[in-house]
C-alpha positions in Angstrom: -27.2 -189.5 69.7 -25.2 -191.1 66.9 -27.5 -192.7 64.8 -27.0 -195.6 61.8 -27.8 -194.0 57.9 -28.4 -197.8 57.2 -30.1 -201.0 58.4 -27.6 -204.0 58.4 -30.6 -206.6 58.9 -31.8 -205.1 55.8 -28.3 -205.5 53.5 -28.1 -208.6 51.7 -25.3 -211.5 52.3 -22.5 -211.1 50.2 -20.9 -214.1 51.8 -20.1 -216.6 54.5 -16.9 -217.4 56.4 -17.8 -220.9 55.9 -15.1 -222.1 58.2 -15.3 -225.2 60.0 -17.1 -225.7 63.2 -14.8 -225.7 65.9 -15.0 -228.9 67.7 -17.1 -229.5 71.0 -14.4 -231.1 73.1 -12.7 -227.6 72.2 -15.5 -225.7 73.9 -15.2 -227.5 77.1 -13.8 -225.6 80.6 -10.7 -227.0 80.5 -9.7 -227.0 77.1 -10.4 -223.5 77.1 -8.0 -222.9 80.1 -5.8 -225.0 78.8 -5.8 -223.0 75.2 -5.6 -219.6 76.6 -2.1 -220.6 79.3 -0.6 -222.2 76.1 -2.4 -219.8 73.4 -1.3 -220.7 69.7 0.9 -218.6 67.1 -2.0 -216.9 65.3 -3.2 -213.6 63.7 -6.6 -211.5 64.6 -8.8 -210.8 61.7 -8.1 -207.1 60.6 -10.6 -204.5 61.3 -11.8 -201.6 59.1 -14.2 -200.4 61.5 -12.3 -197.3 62.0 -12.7 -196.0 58.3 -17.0 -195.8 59.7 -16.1 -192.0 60.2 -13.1 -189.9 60.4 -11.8 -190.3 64.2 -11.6 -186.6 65.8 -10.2 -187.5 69.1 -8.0 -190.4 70.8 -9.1 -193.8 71.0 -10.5 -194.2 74.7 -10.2 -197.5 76.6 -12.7 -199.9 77.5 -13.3 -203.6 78.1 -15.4 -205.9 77.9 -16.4 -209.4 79.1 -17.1 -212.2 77.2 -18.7 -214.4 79.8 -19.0 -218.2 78.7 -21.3 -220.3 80.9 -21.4 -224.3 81.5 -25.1 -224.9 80.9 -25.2 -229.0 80.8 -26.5 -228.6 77.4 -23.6 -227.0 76.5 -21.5 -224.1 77.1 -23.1 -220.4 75.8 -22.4 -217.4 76.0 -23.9 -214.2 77.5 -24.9 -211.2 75.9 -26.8 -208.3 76.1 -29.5 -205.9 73.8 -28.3 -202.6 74.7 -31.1 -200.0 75.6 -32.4 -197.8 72.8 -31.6 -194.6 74.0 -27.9 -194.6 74.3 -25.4 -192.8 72.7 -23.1 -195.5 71.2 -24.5 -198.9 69.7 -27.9 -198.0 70.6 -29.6 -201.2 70.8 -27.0 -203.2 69.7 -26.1 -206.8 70.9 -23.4 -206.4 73.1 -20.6 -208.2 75.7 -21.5 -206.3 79.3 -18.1 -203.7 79.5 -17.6 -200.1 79.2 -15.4 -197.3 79.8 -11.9 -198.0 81.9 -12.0 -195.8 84.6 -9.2 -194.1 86.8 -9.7 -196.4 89.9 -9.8 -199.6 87.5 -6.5 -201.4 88.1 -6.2 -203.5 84.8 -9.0 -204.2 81.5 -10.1 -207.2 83.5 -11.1 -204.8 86.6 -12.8 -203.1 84.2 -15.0 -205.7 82.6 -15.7 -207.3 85.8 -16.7 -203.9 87.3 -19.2 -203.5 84.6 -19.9 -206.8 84.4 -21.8 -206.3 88.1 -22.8 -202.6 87.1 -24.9 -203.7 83.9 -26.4 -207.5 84.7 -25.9 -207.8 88.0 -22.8 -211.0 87.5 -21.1 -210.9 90.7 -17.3 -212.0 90.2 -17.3 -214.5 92.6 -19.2 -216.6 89.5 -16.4 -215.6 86.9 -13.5 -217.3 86.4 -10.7 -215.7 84.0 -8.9 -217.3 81.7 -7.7 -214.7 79.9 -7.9 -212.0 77.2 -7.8 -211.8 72.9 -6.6 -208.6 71.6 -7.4 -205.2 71.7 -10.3 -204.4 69.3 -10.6 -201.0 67.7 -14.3 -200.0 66.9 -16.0 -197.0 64.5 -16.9 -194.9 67.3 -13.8 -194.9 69.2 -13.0 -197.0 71.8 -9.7 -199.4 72.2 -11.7 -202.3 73.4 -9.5 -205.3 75.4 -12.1 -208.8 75.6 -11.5 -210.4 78.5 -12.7 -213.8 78.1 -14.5 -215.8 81.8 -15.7 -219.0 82.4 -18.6 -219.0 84.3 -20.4 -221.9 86.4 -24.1 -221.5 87.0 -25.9 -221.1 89.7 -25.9 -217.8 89.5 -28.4 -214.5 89.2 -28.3 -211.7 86.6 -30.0 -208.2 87.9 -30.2 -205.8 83.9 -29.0 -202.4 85.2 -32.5 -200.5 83.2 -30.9 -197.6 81.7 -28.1 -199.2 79.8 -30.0 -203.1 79.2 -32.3 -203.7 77.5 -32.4 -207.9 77.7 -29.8 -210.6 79.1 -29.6 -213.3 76.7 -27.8 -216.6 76.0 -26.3 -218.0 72.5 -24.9 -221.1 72.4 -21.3 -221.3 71.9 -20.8 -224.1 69.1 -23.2 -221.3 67.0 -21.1 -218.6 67.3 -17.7 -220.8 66.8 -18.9 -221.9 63.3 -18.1 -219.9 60.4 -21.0 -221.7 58.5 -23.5 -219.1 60.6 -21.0 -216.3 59.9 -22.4 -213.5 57.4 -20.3 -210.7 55.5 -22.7 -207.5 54.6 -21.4 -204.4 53.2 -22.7 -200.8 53.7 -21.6 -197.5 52.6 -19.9 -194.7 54.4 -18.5 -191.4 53.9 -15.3 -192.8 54.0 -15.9 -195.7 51.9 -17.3 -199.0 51.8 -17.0 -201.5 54.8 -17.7 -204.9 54.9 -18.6 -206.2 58.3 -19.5 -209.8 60.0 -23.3 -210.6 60.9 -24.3 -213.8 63.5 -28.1 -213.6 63.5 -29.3 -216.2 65.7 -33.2 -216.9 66.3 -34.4 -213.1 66.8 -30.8 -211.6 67.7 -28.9 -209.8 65.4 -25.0 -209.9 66.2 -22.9 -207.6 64.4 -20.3 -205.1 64.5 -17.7 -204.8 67.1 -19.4 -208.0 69.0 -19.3 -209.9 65.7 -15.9 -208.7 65.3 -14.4 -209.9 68.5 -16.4 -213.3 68.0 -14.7 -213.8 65.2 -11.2 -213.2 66.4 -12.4 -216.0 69.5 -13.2 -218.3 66.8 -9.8 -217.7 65.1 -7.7 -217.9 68.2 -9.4 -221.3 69.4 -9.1 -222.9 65.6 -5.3 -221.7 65.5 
């Protein structure tokens, strides 16, 4: 089982994003739609998650959903505490995705396929809208996020052996760069400063932090 040398909850702040807030009318269904059919000239924020440890094989393909619900208080978005005993992110807050497999006809197959596999969202509730760019992580997957809009009522069944805990954060939280933290640890192959989103007793970070971050850039292009 790959296993941290560190704790990041334990690292102190070395400093904020501090970006605006993106506005609420921004967050709504239909600006989203609207935003990713006519998406804006912008960059993704550049990842040095691959210098975590030397990469001894090919990236391998996966996706992942980022499933943003209308609650009437306000749209969140769904996530995940992966269970302890897996191999990769054990533990970790997560998107629900995995692995691309050969029957999988496109990323978004993929991340709605293990979408139902891990908490039990059947994609007759999703609604894509469409996808941010390929995210590369430390442990070696080519990750595509496949961003849904999803409109309650709807049921959520945690597949045991890889969830841990369903969970909701709101989404004007997570698209504020006031509540975005850098940390920095130490790794063989240098040092690596990373994005942190604690929120309440969750502790975001990583690639789910990463790919939060490149939402928030895309939508405050």
């Amino acid at each position: 089982m790959s296993t941290l040398h560190f704790d990041p909850e334990l690292l102190p702040v070395d400093s904020l994003g501090g970006e605006d807030a993106i506005k609420l009318e921004q967050l709504k269904a239909e600006a989203l739609r609207a935003r990713f059919l006519n998406p804006p000239a912008w960059s993704p924020e550049i990842t040095v998650e691959r210098l975590v440890r030397p990469l001894t094989r090919p990236l391998m393909d996966a996706a992942v959903l980022l499933p943003i619900v209308m609650r009437d208080a306000g749209p969140t978005l769904l996530l995940t505490q992966r269970a302890a005993h897996l191999h990769d992110h054990a533990g970790q807050i997560s998107f629900p995705g995995g692995r691309v497999e050969a029957g999988d006809g496109s990323p978004i197959e993929t991340a709605l396929r293990e979408t139902e596999e891990e908490v039990g969202l059947a994609r007759r509730h999703i609604d894509v809208i469409g996808a941010l760019p390929d995210y590369h992580t430390g442990t070696g997957f080519r990750v595509t996020p496949v961003v849904g809009i999803v409109q309650p009522p709807f049921d959520v069944h945690p597949d045991a052996f890889e969830v841990a805990e369903i969970f909701e954060v709101p989404l004007a939280f997570l698209m504020n760069g006031a509540h975005h933290q850098r940390r920095t640890a130490q790794f063989e192959t240098g040092s690596r400063t990373f994005y942190v989103m604690p929120y309440e007793r969750y502790f975001i970070w990583g690639a789910t932090a990463g790919m939060l971050r490149n939402l928030f850039h895309f939508l405050r292009a």
